[in-house]
N, CA, C and O of each residue as an XYZ file, in Angstrom:
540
protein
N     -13.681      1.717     16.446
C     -13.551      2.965     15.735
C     -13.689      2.674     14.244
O     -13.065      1.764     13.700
N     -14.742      3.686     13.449
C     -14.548      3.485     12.017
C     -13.553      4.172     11.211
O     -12.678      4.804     11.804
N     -13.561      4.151     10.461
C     -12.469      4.442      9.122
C     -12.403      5.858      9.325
O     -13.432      6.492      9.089
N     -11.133      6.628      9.818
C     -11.369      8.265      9.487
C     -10.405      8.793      8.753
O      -9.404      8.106      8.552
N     -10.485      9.984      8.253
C      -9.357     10.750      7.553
C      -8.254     10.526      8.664
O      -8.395     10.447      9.885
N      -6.995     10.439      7.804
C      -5.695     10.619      8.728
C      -5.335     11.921      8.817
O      -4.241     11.973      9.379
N      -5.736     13.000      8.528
C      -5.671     14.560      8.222
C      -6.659     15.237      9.409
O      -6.542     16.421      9.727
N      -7.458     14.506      9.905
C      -8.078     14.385     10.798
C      -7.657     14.341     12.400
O      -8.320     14.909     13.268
N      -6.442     13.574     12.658
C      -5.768     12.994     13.573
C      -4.956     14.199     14.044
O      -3.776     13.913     13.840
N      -5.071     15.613     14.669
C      -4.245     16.868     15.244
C      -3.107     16.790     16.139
O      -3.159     15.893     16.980
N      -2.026     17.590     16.131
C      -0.972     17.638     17.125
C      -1.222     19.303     17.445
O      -0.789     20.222     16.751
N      -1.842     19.400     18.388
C      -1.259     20.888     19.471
C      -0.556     21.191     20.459
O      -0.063     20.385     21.248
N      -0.475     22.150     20.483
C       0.552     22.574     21.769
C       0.259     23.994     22.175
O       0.188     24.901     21.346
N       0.085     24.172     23.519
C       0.184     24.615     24.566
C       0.922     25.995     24.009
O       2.135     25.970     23.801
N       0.298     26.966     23.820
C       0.798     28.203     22.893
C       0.214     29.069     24.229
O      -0.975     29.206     23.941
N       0.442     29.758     25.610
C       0.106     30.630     26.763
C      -1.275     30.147     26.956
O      -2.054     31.099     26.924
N      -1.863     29.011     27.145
C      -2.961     28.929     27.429
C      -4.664     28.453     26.643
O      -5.850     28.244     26.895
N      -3.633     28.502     25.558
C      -4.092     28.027     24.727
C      -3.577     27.101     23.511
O      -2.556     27.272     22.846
N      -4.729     25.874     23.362
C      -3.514     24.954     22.027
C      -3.519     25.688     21.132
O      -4.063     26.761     21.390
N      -2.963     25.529     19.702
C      -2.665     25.893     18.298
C      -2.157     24.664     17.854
O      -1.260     24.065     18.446
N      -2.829     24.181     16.595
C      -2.434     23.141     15.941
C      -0.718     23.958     15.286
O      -0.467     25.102     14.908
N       0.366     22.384     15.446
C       1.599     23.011     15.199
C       2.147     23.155     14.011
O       3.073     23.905     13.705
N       1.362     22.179     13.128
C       1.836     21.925     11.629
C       1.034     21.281     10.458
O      -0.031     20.877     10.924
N       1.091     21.115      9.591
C       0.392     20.314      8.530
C       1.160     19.347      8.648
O       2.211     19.259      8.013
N       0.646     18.275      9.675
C       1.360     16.769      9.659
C       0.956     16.135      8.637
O      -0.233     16.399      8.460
N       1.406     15.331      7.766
C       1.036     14.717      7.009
C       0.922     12.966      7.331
O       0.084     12.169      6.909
N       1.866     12.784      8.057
C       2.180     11.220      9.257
C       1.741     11.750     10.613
O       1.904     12.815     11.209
N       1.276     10.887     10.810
C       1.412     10.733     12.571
C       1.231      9.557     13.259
O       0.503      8.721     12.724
N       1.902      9.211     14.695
C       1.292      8.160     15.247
C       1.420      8.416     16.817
O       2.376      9.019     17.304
N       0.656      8.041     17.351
C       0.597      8.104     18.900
C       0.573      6.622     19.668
O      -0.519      6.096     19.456
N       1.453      5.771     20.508
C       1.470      4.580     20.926
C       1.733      4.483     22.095
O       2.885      4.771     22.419
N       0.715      4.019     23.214
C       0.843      3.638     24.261
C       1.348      2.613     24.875
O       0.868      1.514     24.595
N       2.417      2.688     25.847
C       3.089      1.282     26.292
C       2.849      1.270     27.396
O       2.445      2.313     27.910
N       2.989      0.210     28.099
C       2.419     -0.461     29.596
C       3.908     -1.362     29.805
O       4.037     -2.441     29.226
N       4.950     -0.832     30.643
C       5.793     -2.147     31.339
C       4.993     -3.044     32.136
O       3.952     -2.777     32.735
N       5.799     -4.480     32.048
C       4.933     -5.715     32.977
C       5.850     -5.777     34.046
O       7.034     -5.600     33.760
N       5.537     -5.998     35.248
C       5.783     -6.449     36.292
C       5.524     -7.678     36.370
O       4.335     -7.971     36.244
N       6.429     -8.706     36.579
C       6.930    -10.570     36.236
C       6.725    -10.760     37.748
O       7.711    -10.443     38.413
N       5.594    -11.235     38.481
C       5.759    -11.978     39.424
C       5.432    -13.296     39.998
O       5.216    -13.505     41.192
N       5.415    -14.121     39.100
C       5.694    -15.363     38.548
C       7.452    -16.022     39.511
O       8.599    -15.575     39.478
N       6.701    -17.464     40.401
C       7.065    -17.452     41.494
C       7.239    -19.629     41.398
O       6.734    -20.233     40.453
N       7.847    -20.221     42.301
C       7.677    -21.523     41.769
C       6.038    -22.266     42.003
O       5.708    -23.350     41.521
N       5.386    -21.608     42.636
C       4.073    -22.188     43.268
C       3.095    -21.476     42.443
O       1.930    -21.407     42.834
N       3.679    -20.611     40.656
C       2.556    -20.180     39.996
C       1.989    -21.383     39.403
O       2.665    -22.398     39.239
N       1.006    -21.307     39.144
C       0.170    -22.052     38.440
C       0.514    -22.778     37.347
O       0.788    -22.085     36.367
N       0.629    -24.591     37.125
C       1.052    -24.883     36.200
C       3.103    -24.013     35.349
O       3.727    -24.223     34.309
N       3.248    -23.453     36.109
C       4.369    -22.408     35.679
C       3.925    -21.349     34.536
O       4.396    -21.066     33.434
N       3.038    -20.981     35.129
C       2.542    -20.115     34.004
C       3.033    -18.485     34.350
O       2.601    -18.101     35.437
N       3.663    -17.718     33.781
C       3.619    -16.275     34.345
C       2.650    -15.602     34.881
O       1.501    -15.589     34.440
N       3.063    -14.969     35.910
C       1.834    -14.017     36.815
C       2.890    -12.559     36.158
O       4.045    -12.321     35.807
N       1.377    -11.795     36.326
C       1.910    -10.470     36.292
C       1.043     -9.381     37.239
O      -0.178     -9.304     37.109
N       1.695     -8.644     38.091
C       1.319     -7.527     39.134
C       0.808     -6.277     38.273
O       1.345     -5.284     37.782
N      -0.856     -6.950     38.340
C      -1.814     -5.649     37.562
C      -1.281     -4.006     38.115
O      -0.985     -3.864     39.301
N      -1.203     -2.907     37.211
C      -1.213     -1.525     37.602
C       0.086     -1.501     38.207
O       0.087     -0.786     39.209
N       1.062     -1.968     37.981
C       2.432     -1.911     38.738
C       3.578     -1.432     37.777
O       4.564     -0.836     38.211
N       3.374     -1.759     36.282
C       4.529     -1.189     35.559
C       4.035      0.633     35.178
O       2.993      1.289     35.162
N       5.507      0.866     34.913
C       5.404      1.807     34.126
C       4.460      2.498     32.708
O       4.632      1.943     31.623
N       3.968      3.107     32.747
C       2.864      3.537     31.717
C       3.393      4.778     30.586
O       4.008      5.670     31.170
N       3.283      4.952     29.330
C       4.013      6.017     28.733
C       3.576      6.015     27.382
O       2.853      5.127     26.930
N       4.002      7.002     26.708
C       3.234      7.296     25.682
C       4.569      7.799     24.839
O       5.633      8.155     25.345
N       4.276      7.745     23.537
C       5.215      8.209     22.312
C       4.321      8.715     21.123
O       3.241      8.159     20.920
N       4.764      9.808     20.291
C       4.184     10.538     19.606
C       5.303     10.585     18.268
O       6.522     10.538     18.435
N       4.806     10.661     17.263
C       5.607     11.001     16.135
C       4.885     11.401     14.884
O       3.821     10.841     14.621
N       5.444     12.462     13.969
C       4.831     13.044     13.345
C       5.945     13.712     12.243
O       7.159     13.841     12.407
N       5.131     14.088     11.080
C       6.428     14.413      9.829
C       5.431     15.451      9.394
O       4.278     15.383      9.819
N       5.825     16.463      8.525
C       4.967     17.032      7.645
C       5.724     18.647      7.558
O       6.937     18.812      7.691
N       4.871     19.604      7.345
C       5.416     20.994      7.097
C       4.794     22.059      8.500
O       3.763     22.131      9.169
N       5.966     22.685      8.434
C       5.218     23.773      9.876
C       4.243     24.841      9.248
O       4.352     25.219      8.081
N       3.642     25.123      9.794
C       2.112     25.822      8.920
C       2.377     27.344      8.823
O       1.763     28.140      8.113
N       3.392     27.599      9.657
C       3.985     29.362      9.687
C       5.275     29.287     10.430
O       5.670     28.196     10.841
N       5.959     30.387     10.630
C       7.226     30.339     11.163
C       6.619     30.416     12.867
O       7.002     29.560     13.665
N       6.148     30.955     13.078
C       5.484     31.171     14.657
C       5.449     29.520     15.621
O       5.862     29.258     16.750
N       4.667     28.534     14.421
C       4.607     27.327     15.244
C       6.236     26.873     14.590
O       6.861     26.641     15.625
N       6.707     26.758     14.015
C       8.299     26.388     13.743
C       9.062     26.786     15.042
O       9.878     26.038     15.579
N       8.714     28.089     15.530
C      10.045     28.888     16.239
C       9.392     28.095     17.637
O      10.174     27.448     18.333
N       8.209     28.158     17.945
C       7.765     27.287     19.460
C       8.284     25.789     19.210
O       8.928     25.445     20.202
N       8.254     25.124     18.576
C       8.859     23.687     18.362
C      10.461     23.723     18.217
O      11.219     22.809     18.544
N      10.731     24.644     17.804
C      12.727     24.304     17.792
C      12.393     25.485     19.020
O      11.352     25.041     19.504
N      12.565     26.138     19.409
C      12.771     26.620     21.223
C      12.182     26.100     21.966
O      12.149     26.848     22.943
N      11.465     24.935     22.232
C      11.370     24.018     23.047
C      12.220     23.079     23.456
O      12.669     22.858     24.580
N      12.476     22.314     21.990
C      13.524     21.436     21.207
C      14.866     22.367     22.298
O      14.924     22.210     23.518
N      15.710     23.185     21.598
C      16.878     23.222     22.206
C      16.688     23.559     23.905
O      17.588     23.300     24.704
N      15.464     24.132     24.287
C      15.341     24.690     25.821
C      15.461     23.211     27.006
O      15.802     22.979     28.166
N      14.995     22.582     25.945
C      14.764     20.867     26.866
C      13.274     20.888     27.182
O      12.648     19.870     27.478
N      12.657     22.303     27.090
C      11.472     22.466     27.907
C      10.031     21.372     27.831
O       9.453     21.140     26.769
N       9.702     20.906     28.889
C       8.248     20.088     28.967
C       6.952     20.833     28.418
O       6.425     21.725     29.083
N       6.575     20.527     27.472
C       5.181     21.617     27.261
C       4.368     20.624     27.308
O       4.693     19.442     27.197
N       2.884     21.199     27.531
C       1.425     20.912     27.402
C       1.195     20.279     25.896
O       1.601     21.029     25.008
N       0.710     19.230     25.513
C       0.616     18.902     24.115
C      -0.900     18.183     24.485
O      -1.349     17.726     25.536
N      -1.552     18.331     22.884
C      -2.752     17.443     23.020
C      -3.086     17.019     22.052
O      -3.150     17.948     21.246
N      -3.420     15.898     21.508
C      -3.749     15.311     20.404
C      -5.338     14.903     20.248
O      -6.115     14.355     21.029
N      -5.477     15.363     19.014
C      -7.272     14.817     18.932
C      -7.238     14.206     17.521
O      -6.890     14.498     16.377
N      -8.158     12.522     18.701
C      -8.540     11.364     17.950
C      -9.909     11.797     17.312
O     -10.835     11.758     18.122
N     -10.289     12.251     15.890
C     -11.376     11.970     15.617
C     -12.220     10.806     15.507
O     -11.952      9.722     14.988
N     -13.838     11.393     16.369
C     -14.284     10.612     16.834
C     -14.117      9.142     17.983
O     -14.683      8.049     17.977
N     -12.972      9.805     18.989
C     -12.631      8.960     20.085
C     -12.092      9.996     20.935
O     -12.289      9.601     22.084
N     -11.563     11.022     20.962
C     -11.247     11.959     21.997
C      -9.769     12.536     21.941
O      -9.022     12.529     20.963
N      -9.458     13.149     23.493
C      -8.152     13.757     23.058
C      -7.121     13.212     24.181
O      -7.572     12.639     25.173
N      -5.702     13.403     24.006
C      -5.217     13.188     24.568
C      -4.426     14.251     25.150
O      -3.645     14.923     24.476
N      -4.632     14.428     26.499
C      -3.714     15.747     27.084
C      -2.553     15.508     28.141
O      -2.724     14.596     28.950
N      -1.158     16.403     28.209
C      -0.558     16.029     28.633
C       0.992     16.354     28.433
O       1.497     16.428     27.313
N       1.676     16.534     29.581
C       3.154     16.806     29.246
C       4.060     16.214     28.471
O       4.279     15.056     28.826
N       4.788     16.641     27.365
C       5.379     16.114     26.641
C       6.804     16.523     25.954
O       6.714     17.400     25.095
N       8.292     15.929     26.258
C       9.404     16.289     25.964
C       9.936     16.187     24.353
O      10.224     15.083     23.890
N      10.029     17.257     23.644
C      10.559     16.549     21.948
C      11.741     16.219     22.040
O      12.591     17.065     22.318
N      12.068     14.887     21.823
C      13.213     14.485     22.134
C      13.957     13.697     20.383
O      14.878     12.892     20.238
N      13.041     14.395     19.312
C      14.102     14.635     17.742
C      12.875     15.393     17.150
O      11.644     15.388     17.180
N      13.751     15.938     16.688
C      13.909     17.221     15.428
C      14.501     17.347     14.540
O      15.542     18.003     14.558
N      13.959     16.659     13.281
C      15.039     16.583     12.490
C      14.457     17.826     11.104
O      13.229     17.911     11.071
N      14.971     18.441     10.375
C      14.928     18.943      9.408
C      15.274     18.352      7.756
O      16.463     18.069      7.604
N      14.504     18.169      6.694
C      14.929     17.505      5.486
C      14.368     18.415      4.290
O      13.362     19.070      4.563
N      14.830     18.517      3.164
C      14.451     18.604      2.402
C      14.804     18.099      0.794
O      15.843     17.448      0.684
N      14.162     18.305     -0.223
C      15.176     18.272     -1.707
C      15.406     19.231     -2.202
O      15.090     20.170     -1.472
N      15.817     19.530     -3.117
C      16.447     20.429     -3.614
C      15.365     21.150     -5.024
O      15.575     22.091     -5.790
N      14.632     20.553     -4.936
C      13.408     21.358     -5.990
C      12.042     20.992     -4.824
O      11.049     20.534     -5.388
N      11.957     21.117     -3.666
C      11.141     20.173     -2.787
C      11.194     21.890     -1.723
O      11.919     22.884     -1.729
N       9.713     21.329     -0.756
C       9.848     22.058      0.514
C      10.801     21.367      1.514
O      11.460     20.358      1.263
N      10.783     22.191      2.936
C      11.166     21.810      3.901
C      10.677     21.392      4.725
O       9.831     22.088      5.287
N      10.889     20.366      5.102
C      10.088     19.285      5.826
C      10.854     18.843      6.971
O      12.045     18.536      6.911
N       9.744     18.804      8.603
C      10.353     18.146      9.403
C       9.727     16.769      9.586
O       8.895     16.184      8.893
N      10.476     16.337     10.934
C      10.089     14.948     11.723
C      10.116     15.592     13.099
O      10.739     16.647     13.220
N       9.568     15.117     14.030
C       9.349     15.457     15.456
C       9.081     14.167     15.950
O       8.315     13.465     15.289
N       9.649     13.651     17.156
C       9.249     12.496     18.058
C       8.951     13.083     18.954
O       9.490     14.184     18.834
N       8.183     13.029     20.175
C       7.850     13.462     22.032
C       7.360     11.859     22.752
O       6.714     10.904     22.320
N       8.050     12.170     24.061
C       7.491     11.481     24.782
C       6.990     11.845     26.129
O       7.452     12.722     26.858
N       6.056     11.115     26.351
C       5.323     11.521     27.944
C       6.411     12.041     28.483
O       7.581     11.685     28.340
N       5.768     13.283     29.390
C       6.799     13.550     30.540
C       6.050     13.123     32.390
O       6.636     13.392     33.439
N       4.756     12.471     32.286
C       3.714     13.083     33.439
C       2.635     12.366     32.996
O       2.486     11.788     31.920
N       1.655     12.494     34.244
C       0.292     12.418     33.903
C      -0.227     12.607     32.565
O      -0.103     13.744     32.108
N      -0.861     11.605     31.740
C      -1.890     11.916     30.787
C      -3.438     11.739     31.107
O      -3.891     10.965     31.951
N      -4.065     12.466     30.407
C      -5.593     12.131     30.983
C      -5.618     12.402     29.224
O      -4.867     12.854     28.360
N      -7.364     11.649     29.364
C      -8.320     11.368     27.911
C      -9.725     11.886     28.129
O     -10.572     11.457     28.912
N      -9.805     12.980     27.207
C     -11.225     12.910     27.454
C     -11.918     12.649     26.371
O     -11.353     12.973     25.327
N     -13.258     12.030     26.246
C     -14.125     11.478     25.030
C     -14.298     12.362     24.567
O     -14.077     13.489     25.011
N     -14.927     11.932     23.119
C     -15.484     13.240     22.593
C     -16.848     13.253     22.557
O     -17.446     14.251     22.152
């Protein structure tokens, strides 16, 4: 992948059927983890660790800071937030694709200064199936 705007990099959500970008993120990051399955045994090789391909756990984490772009996407992100509710979220990689998929916000934090806007933080993590499609 070459060099792209980070302004570039979208968080949506699942607004009845349709996404809506949720905010003017100004941060973001999206990181995929893979658990290993250790099956590494006395007859491995040299004692080298084995690991059981496609067997761990797979999951995803999202995080993002910036300003909510209207009260409309504010009020869908904190009534999710307190509902517990799983929504549809999708993120698009410019120039590599998107990522779609259930996702729990599990912090919400609110900050600001005192001659400053109001600014959040949001974390989500997988809840389910993700799929990718190219662009």
């Amino acid at each position: 992948m070459v060099a792209q705007k980070g302004k570039d990099l979208l968080l949506k959500i699942d607004n009845g059927g349709s996404y809506v970008t949720i905010a003017g993120l100004r941060s973001r990051r999206l990181a995929f983890n893979a658990e290993t399955v250790d099956v590494t045994d006395a007859e491995s090789a040299g004692r080298w660790r084995e690991l059981l391909g496609g067997a761990g756990v797979q999951r995803a984490s999202l995080t993002g800071a910036g300003l909510f772009k209207d009260q409309a996407s504010d009020a869908l992100v904190r009534t999710a937030f307190f509902a517990g509710t799983i929504l549809s979220w999708q993120v698009l990689i410019p120039d590599f694709g998107t990522v779609t998929g259930p996702f729990q916000i599990t912090v919400l934090e609110y900050s600001g200064e005192h001659n400053g806007e109001v600014r959040f933080e949001l974390a989500l993590e997988s809840a389910g199936h993700l799929s990718f499609g190219a662009l």
